[in-house]
C-alpha positions in Angstrom: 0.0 0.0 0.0 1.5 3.4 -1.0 1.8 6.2 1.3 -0.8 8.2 -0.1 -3.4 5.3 0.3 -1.8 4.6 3.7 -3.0 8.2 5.0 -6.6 7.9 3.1 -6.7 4.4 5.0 -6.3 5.8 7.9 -8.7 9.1 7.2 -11.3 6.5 6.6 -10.9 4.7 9.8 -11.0 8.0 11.8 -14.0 9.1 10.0 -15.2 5.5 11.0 -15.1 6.4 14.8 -16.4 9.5 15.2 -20.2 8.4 15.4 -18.6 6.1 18.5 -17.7 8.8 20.5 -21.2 10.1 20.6 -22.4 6.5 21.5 -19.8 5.8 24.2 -21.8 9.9 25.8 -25.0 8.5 24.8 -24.3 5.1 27.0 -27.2 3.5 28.5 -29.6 6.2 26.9 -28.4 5.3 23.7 -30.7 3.4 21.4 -29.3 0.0 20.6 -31.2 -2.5 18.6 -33.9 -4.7 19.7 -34.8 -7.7 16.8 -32.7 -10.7 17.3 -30.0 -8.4 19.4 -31.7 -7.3 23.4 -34.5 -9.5 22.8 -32.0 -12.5 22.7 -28.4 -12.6 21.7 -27.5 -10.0 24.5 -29.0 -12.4 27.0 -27.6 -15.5 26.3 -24.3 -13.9 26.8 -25.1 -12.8 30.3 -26.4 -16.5 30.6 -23.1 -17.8 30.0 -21.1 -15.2 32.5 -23.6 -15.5 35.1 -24.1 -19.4 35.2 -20.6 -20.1 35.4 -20.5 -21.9 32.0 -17.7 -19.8 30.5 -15.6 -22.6 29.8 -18.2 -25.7 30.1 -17.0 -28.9 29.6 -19.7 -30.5 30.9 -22.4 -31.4 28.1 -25.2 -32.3 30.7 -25.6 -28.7 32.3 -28.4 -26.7 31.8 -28.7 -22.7 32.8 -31.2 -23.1 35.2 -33.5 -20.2 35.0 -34.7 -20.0 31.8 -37.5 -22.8 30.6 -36.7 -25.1 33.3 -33.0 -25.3 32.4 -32.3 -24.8 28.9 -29.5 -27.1 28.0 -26.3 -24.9 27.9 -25.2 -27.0 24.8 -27.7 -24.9 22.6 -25.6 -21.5 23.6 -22.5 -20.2 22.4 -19.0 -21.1 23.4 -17.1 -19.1 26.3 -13.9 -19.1 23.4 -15.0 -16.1 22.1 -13.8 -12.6 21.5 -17.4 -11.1 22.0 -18.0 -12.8 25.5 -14.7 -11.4 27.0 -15.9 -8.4 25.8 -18.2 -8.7 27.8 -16.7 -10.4 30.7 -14.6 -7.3 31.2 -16.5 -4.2 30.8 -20.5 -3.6 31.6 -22.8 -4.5 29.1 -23.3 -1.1 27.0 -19.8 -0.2 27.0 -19.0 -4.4 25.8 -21.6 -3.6 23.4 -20.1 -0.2 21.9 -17.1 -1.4 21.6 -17.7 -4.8 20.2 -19.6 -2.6 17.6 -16.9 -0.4 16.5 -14.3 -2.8 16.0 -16.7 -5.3 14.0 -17.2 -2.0 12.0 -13.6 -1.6 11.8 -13.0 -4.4 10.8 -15.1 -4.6 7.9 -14.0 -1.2 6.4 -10.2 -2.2 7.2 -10.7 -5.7 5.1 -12.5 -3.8 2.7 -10.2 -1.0 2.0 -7.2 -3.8 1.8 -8.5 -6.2 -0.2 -9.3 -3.6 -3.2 -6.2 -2.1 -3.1 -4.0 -5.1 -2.3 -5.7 -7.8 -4.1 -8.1 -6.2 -6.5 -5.2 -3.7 -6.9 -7.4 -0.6 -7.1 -5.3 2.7 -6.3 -8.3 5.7 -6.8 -8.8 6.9 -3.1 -12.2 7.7 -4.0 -13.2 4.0 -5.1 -11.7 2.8 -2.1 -13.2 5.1 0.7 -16.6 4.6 -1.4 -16.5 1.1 -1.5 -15.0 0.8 2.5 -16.6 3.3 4.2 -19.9 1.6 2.5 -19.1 -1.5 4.1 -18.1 -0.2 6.8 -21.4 1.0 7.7 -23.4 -1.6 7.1 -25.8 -2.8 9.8 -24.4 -5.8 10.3 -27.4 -7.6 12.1 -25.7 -10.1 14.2 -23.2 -8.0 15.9 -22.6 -10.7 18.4 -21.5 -12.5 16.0 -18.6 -10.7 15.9 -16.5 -10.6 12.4 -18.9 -13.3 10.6 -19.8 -10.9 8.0 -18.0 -8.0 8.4 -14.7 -10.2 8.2 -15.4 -11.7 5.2 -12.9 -9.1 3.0 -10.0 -10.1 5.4 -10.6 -12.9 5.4 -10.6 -13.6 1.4 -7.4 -11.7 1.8 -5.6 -13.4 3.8 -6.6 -16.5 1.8 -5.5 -14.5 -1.5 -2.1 -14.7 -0.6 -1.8 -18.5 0.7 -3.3 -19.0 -2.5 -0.9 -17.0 -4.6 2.0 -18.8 -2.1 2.7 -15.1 -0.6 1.9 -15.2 2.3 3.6 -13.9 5.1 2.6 -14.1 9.2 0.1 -12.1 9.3 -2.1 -13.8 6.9 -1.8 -16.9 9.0 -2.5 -14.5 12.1 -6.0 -13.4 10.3 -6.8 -17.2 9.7 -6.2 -18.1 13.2 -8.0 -15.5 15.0 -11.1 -15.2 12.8 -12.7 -18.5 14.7 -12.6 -16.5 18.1 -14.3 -13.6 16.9 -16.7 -15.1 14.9 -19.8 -17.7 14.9 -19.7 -20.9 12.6 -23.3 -20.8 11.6 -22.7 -17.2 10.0 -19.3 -17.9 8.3 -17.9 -21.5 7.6 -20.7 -23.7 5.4 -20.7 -20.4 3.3 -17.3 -19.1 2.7 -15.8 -22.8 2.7 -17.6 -23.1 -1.2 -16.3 -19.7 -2.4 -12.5 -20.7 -1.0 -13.1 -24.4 -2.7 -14.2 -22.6 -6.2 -11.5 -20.6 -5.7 -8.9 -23.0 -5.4 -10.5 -24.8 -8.7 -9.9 -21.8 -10.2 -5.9 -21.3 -9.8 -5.2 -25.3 -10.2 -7.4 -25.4 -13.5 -5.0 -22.0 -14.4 -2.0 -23.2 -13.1 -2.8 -26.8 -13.2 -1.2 -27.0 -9.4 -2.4 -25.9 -6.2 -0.1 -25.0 -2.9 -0.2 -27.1 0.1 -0.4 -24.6 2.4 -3.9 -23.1 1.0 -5.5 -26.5 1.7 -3.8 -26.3 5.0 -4.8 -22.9 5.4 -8.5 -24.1 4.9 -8.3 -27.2 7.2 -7.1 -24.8 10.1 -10.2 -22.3 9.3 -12.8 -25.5 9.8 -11.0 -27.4 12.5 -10.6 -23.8 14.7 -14.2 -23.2 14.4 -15.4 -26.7 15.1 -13.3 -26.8 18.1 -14.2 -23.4 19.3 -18.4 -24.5 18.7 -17.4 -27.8 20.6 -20.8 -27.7 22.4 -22.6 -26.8 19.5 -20.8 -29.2 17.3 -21.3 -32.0 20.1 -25.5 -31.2 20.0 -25.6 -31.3 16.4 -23.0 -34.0 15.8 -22.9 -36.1 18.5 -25.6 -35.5 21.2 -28.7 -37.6 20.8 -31.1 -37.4 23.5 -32.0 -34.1 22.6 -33.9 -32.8 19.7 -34.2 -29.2 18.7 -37.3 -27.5 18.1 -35.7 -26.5 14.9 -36.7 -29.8 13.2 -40.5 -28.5 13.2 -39.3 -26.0 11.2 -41.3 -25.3 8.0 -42.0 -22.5 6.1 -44.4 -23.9 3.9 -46.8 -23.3 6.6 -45.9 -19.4 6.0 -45.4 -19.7 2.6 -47.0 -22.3 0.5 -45.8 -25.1 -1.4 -42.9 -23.2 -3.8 -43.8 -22.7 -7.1 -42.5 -20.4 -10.2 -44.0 -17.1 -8.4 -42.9 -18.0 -5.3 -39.2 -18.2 -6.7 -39.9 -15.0 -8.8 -41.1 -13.3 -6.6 -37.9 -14.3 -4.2 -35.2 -13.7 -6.7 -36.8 -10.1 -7.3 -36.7 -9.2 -4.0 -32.9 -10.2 -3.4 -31.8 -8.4 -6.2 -33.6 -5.4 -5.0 -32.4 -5.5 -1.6 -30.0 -7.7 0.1 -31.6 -9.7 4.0 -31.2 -7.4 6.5 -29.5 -9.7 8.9 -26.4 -9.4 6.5 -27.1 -5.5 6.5 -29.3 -3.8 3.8 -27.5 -3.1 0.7 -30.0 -1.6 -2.0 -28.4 -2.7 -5.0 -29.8 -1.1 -7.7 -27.2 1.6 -8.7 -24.8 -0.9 -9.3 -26.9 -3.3 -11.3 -26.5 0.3 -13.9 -23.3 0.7 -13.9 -22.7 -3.0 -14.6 -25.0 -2.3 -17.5 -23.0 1.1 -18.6 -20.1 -1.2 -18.5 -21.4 -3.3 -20.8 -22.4 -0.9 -23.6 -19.1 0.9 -23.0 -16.9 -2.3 -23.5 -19.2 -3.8 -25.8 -19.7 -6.6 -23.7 -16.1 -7.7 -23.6 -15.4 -7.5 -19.3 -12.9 -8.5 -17.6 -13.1 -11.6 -16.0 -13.0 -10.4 -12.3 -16.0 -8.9 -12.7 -17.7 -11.5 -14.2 -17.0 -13.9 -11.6 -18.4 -11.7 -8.9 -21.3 -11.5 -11.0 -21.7 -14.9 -11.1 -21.7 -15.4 -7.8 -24.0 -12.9 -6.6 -26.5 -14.2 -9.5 -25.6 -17.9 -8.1 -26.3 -17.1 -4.4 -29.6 -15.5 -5.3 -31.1 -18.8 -7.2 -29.5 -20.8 -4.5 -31.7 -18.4 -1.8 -35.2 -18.6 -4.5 -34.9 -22.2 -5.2 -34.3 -22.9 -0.9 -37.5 -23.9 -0.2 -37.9 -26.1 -2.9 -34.8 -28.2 -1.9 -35.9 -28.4 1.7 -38.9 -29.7 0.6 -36.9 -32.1 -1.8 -34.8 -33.8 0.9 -37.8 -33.9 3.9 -36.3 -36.5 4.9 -32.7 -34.7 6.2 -33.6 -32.6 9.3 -30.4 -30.9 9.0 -31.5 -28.6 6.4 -34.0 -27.2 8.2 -32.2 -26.3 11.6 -29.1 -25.8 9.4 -30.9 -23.0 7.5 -29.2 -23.4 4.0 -30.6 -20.1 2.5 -27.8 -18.4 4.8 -25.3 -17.8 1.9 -27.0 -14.2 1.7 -24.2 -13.3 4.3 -22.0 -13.2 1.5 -24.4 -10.8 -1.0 -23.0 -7.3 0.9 -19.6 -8.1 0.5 -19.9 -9.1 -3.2 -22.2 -6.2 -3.8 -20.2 -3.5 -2.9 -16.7 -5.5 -3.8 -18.5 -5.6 -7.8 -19.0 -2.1 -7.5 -15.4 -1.5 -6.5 -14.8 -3.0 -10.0 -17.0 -1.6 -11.7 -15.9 2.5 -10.4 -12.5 1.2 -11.3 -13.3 0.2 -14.9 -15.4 3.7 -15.3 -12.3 5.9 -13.9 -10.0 3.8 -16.3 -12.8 4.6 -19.0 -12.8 8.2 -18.9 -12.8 10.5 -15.0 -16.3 11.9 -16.2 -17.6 9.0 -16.8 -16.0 7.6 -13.6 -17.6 10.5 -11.9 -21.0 9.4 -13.0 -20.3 6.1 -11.7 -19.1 7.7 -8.2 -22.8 8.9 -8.0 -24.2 5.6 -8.3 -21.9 4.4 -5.2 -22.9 7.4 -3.5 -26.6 6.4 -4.2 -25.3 2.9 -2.5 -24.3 4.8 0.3 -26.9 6.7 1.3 -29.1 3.4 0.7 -27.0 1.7 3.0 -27.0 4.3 5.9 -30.9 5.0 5.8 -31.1 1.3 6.6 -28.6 1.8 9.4 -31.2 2.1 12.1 -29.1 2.3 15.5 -27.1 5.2 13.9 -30.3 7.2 12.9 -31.8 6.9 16.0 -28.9 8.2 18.0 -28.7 10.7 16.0 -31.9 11.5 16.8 -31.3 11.6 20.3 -28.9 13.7 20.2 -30.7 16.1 18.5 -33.0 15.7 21.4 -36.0 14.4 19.1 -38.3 11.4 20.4 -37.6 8.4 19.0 -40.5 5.4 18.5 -38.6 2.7 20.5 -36.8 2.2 24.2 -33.4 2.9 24.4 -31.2 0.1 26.1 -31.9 1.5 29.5 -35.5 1.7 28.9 -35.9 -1.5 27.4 -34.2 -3.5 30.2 -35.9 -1.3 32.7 -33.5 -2.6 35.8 -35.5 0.3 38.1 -38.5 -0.7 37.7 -37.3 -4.5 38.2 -35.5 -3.7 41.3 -38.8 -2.8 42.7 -40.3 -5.7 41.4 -37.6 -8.0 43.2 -37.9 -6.3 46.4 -41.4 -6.5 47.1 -41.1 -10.1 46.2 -38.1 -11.1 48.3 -41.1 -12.2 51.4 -41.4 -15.0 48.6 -38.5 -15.9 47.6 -39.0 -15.5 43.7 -35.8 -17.1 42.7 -37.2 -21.1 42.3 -40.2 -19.5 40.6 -40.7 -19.0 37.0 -42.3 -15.7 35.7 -44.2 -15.3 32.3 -43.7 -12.4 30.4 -47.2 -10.6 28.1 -46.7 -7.9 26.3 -43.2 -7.5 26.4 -39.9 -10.4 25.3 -39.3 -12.6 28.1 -35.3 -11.8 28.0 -36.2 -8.7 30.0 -36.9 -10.8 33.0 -34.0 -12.7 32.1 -31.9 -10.2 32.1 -32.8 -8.5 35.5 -32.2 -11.9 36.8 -35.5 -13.4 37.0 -36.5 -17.4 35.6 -38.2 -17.4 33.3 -40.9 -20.3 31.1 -41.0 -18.4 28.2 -37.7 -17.0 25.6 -36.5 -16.3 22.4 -33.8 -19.1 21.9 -32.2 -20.2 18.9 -32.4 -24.0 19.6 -34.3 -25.5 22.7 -35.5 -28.9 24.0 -38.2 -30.0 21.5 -40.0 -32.2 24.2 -40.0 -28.5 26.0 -42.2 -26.8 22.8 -44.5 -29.2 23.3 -45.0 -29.2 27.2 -45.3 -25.0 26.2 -47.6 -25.5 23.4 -49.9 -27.7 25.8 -50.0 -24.1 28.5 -50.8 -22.3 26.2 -53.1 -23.8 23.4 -56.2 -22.4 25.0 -54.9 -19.3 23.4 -53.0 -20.5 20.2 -56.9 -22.1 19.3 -58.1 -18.3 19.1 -55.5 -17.2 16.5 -54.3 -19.7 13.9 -51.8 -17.2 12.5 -50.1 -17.5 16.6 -50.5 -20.8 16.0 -48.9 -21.3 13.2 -46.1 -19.2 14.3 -45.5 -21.5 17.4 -45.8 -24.6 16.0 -43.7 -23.7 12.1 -41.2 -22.0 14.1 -41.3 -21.8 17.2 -37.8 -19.8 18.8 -40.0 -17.4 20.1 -41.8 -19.8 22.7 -43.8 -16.7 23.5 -47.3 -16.3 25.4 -48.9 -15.0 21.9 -52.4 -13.1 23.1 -54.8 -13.2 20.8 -56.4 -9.7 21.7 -52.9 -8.1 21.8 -51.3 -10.3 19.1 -47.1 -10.8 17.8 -46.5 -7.6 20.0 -43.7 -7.4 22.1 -43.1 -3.3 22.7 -46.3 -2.6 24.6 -45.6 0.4 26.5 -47.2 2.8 29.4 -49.2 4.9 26.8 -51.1 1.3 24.6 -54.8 1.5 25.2 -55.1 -2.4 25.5 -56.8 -4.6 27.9 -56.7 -8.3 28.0 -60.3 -9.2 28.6 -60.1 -13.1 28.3 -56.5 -14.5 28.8 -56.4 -18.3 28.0 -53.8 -20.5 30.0 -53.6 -24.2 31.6 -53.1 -22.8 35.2 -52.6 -26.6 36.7 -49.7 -27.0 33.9 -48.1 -23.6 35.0 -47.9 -24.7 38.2 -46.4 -28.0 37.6 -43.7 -26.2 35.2 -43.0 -24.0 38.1 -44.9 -21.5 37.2 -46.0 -18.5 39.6 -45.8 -14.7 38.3 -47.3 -13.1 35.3 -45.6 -9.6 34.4 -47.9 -8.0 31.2 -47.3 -4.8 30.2 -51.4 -4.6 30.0 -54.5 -5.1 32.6 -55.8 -8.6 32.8 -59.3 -8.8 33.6 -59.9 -12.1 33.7 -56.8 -12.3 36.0 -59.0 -13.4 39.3 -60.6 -16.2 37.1 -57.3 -18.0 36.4 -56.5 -18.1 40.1 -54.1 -14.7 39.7 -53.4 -12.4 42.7 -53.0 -8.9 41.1 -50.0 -7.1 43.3 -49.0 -4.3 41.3 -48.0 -2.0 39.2 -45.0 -0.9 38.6 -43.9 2.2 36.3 -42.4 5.9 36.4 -42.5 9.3 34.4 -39.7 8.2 32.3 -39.8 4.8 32.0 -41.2 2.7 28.9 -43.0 0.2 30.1 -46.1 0.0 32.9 -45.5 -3.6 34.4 -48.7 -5.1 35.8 -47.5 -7.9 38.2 -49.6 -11.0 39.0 -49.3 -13.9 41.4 -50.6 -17.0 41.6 -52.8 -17.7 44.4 -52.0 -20.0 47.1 -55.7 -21.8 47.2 
């Protein structure tokens, strides 16, 4: 990397920070977001520090508190970057930071892979390109590097491949399974570094050692670092997931041509938001302008990349069908094989790194039209970026529609809770949460019989699914959200419906609240927290207590016991 490019590098990264320092002020009044991130993936983490399970050899525990002991093989390992994050700071500040250097990380491996292996030099094509990636909202940020690694990765592989690799690239390769998760990264990139490797022996008709090495490390790392994972999947038999239910058809319909239409239209217009929106259209023109301005005679690079991304969106339409193909493999349905859409960002914005290069080569006005387009990208990309436009918001000292972090977990108004419970000794009883995601009782230390969890105890659904089909029976869309899905083993009202951000100001009553009260005893159960009135409450055999809420807080928590009779 020149000198010049060295300093625009590290422009980028600085420019990178600077919406981190206004976080890091913001702290626990800063929004952070909710979907598949407080609701769940922050939680599980503080299972794992608080139960003791950091480094859990033991494949027959269970953390305790949470659906009558959830088995602690479904969570992830302690051999992660993420958790000692977490392990050493508190939980905003782990989260922040975490944040920033995922985001680092994916406009650092942007910026060098364009410029060492693409060998693109224009500082404009690769701040576009970097800083675009860079900002992406990155959906599973406890995930660590999973997707925003993905450049560095590829890079570091690059060079093994071209047998010029030096320590550092062995480094990247080593340290990538700490800081990532294997169901976001390895059955995915593993095919692109296999077709890769086709590639240069077909070319060169030989193939280094070292890159199949290089590969064997990456998938031996991660499967050791998921041991517990691994040894539920792999080895572990007296446990079933719920994930085997699993079926969109139930959702969906049986796939047919519209179906897969209708799918491939709506990846090429916008990437899943789990691997961070990406609206793709500007550079679908420029690939076009391309065309017309080379007469259709691209350079192969391109063309690859093209190929994949077309590749990885058929694969994703034509899912369902091949699910449905192979009923009889279970695996593809908790494996969820549609996932190579992590990829789609990367390959995106890498193809439009080629493209901008090709335009600049073409003619700088040209090039300049073609800068739009990315800019277009850009702006696509941070309008999507919902934790950064909220915050923004709240520093501008504008109301925003959803909790921040310290509303959502509402620790005040849960410290209240706990003490006028402690006569009872609430900690072998197990709380049920309306209105509101269970993992907020979780997280202020309370056991809970409902959770958001990415694999559970099968045998457990059920149990659930018997409490609470009084209540499924009145909404077959609940219903078939339990019993096609199921990781949100939810209370699902039918007067209040899939809603899980009730707060002070909802004018909603629950008027006739079904629920197996005999069952909820035997499973432990004693307290209902709803973020609504129940008036049937007395009927079930519930003590109302109270209610607990404050001028600034966002939730009104109405607390119910069961009676002793």
């Amino acid at each position: 990397m020149s000198i010049a490019n060295r300093k625009w590098c590290l422009l980028g990264g600085l420019l990178m920070i600077i919406p981190y320092i206004f976080w890091y002020c913001l702290g626990s009044d800063a929004y952070v977001l909710i979907h598949d991130n407080l609701d769940s993936e922050f939680v599980y983490i503080k299972h794992i520090l608080e139960s003791e399970s950091f480094f859990n050899f033991d494949f027959t525990s269970k953390i305790e508190n949470v659906m009558n002991g959830v088995p602690r093989i479904f969570l992830r390992s302690g051999l992660n970057f993420t958790i000692l994050l977490f392990a050493i700071f508190s939980p905003v500040v782990a989260y922040i930071t975490n944040h920033m250097i995922v985001h680092l990380v994916g406009y650092l491996g942007m910026f060098l892979f364009l410029n060492r292996v693409v060998k693109i030099e224009n500082p404009l094509i690769l701040l576009m390109s970097s800083i675009s990636f860079g900002m992406l909202s990155y959906y599973h940020i406890q995930y660590g590097i999973s997707i925003s690694g993905q450049p560095l990765l590829l890079y570091a592989f690059y060079y093994i491949l071209k047998k010029k690799e030096r320590l550092i690239h062995w480094a990247i390769i080593l340290i990538f399974p700490f800081y990532s998760f294997i169901v976001g990264t390895l059955p995915f990139f593993i095919p692109v570094l296999l077709l890769l490797g086709l590639i240069e022996y077909r070319r060169t008709k030989t193939l280094g050692r070292n890159y199949i090495l290089a590969i064997a490390t990456l998938t031996v790392l991660n499967l050791l670092v998921e041991y517990q994972l691994v040894y539920a999947v792999l080895i572990e038999s007296k446990i079933t997931s719920h994930r085997v239910e699993a079926d969109n058809t139930a959702f969906l319909g049986a796939p047919d041509w519209d179906y897969f239409i209708a799918t491939l239209k709506t990846y090429f217009k916008q990437t899943q938001y789990h691997s961070g929106t990406l609206k793709p259209w500007p550079l679908m023109v420029m690939f076009g302008i391309v065309l017309l301005l080379y007469r259709f005679k691209i350079k192969q690079n391109i063309l690859f990349v093209a190929g994949l991304i077309i590749a990885i969106n058929l694969w994703v339409s034509a899912n369902l069908w091949l699910i449905n193909f192979f009923t009889e493999f279970n695996f593809l349905k908790t494996f969820n094989s549609e996932r190579f859409y992590f990829m789609l960002p990367f390959l995106w914005l890498l193809l439009g790194g080629l493209l901008l290069n090709e335009l600049f080569s073409k003619h700088k006005i040209i090039g300049s039209i073609g800068f739009l387009g990315g800019l277009f990208v850009f702006i696509g990309i941070v309008e999507n970026n919902k934790e950064l436009l909220t915050n923004f918001s709240i520093l501008k000292g504008e109301s925003i529609q959803e909790p921040t972090f310290k509303e959502f977990y509402a620790e005040n108004l849960f410290s209240r809770i706990k003490k006028d419970l402690e006569p009872y000794q609430p900690e072998s009883e197990f709380f049920l949460s309306i209105g509101m995601h269970p993992n907020i009782a979780q997280y202020n230390g309370l056991s809970t019989l409902d959770s958001y969890q990415n694999n559970y105890d099968l045998a457990y659904k059920h149990r659930f699914r018997k409490l609470v089909s009084e209540e499924l029976s009145k909404n077959t869309g609940n219903a078939k959200y339990f019993d096609y899905w199921g990781s949100r083993c939810y209370y699902f009202s039918h007067e209040l419906g899939r809603r899980y951000l009730v707060d002070k100001h909802a004018n909603f009553t629950i008027k006739n609240m079904g629920l197996d009260t005999e069952l909820f005893k035997r499973m432990k159960g004693k307290y209902l927290i709803s973020t609504v009135p129940i008036e049937n409450s007395s009927e079930l055999g519930f003590q109302y207590l109270n209610t607990y809420e404050n001028e600034t807080s966002f939730w009104s928590l109405n607390l119910y016991r069961l009676s002793n009779e």
